[in-house]
C-alpha positions in Angstrom: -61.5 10.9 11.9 -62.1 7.9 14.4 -61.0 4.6 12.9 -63.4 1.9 13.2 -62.7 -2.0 13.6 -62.5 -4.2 11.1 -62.4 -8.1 11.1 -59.9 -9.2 8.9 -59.3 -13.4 8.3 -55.5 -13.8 7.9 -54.9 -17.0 6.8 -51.1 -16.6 5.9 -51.3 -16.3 2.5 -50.7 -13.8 0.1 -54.2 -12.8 -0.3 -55.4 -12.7 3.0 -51.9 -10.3 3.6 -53.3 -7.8 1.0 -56.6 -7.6 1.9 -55.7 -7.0 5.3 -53.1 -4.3 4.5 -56.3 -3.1 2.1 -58.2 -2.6 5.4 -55.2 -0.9 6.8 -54.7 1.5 4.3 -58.9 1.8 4.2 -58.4 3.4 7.7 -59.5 0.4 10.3 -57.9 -1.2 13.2 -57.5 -4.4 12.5 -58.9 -7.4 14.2 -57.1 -10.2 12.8 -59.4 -13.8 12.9 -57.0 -17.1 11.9 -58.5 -20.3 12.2 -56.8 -23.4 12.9 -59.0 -26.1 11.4 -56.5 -28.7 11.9 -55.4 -28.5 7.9 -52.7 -30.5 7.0 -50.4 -28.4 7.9 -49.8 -25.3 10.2 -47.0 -23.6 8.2 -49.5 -20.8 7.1 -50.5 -20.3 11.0 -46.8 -19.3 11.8 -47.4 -17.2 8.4 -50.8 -15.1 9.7 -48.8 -14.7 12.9 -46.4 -13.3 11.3 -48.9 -10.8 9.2 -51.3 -9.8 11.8 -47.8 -8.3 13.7 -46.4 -6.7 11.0 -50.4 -5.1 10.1 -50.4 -3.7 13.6 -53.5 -6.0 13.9 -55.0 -4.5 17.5 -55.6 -8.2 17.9 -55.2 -11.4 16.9 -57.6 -14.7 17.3 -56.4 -17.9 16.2 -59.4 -20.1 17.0 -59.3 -23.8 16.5 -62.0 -25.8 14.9 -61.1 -29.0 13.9 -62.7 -29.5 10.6 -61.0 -32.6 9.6 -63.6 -34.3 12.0 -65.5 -33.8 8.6 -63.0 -34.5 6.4 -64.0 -34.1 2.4 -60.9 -32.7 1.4 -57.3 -33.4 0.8 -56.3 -30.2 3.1 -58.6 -32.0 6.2 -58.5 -35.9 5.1 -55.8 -38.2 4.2 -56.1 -37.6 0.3 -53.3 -36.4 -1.4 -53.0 -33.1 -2.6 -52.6 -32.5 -6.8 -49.4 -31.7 -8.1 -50.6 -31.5 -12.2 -51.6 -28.5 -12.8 -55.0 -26.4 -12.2 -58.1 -27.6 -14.5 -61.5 -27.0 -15.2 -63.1 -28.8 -12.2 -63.4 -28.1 -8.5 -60.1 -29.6 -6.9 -60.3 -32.1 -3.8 -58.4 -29.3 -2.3 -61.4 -27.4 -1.7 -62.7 -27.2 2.2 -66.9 -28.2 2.5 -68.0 -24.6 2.8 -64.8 -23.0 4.5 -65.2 -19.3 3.7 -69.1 -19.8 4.6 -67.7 -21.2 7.9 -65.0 -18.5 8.4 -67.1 -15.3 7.5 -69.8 -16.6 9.8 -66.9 -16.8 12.8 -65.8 -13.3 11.4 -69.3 -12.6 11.5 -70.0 -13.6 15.4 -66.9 -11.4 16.2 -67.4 -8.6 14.2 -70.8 -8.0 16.0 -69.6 -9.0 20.0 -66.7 -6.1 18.6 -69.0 -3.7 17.4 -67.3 -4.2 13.9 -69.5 -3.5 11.0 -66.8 -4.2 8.4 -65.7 -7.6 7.4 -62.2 -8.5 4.9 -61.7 -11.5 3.0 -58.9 -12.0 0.5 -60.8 -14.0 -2.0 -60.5 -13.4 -5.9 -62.5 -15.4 -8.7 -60.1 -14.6 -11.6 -56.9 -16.6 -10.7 -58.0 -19.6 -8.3 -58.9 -22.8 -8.4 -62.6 -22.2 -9.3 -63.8 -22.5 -5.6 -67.4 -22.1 -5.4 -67.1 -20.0 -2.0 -64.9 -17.7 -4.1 -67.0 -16.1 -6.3 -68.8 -12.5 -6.5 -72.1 -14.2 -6.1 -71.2 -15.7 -2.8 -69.9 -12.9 -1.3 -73.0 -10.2 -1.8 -75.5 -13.4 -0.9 -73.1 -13.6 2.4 -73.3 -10.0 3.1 -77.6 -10.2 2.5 -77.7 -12.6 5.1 -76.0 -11.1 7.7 -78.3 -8.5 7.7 -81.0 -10.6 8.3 -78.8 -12.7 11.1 -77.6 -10.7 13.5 -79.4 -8.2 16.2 -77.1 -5.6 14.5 -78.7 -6.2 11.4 -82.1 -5.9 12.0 -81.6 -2.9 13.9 -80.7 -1.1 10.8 -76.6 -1.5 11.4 -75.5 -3.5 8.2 -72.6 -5.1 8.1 -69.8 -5.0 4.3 -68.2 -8.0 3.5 -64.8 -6.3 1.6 -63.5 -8.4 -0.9 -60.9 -6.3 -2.5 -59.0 -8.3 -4.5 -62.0 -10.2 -5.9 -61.5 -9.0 -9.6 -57.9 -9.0 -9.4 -55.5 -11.6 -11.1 -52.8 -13.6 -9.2 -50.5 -11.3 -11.0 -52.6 -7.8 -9.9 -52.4 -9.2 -5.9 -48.9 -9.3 -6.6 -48.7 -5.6 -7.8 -50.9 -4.7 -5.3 -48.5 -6.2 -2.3 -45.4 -4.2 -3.9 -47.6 -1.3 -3.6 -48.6 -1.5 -0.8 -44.9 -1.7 0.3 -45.5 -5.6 2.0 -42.8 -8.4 2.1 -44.3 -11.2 0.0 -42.1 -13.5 0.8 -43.7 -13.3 4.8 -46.5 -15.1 3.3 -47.3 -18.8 2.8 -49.4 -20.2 0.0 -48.5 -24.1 -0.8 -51.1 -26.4 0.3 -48.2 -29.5 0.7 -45.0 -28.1 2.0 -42.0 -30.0 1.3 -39.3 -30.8 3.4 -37.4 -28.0 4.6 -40.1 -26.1 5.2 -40.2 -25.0 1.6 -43.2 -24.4 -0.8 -44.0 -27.8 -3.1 -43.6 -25.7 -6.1 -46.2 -28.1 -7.6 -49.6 -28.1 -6.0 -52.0 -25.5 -7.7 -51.1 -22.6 -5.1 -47.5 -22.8 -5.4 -48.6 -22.6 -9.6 -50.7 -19.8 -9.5 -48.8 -17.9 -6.6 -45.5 -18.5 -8.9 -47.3 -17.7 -12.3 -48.2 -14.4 -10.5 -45.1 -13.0 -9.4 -44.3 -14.4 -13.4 -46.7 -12.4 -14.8 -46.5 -9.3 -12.9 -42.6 -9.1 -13.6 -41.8 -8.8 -9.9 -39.0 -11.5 -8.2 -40.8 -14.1 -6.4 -39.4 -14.4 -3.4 -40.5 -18.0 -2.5 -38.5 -20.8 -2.1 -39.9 -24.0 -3.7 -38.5 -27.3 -3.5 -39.4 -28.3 -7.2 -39.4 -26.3 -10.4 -42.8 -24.8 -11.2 
């Protein structure tokens, strides 16, 4: 069988690593899309790097767009990041429409490719109730790509996969160890510490610690506080 292209965005966390060994494993050559928005840090970059070679991506794009020329969020502005735990609300650590931004890149690349299969790692169980996250946002996403692109009105659709969207932080985690992947490649903490160490404190390092917690698999992160 011919394997077809798939755009995969690899940010350098764990969920963006799953997904794209998902579209592995799904049978596509992997076109690996990072972008380096100028977030407050660049650990994770090293991290996708470090993915997209280990995935056998065919290629990889890390394409810089400086968002914090926007600002609006304490990963692009200088706010500081939470350290007290996840709540109820929308956290200042969510990006003005960042996964509308980077599916739309994926989007532009996907159809110069001839790609008709987009992967995202986003989930809407365990995160930190980003609007951008959710089911809803995805299949909207998808409907208007049909109606955006020349591929799309000729009749060539295109699937946004979102394949660890029902899964808990501790499922992703199973779902690495099946998939035989070295978690520990991956980065998550939104406010690393010195050392180059996760914060063990901001809601990422929480939920990405909770995780390997709950799925009774060792974490093999290194955090510089307990979580």
């Amino acid at each position: 069988m011919t394997q077809t292209f798939a755009v995969v965005l690899v940010s350098g966390g764990l969920d963006s690593m799953v997904s794209a060994a998902r579209a592995r494993e799904d049978g596509h050559r992997i076109l690996a899309l990072s972008i380096d928005y100028n977030q407050r840090h660049h650990v994770e970059l090293a991290a996708a790097r470090r993915i997209a070679h280990l995935l056998g991506a065919e290629r990889h794009v890390v394409l810089p767009l400086d968002l914090r020329a926007f600002g609006g969020s304490a990963l692009t502005a200088e706010i500081d990041v939470p350290k007290t735990g996840v709540g109820d609300d929308i956290p200042v650590t969510y990006v003005p429409a960042r996964n509308t931004i980077f599916l739309s890149l994926a989007l532009g690349w996907a159809e110069a490719a001839g790609a008709r299969d987009l992967y995202i790692g986003v989930n809407a169980l365990d995160y930190s109730g980003y609007p951008d996250c959710r089911p809803e946002f995805i299949a909207e996403f998808e409907k208007l790509a049909e109606v955006a692109t020349k591929a799309g009105v000729e009749g060539e659709p295109f699937k946004i996969h979102a394949p660890l969207q029902h899964m808990t932080k501790a499922d992703i985690v199973r779902e690495a160890a099946r998939l035989g992947l070295d978690a520990g490649v991956s980065w998550s903490c939104y406010d690393p510490a010195p050392g180059g160490v996760h914060c063990g404190m901001c809601d990422s390092c929480r939920l990405r610690s909770r995780g390997f917690e709950e799925a009774g698999i060792a974490d093999p992160t290194v955090y510089a506080a307990a979580v």
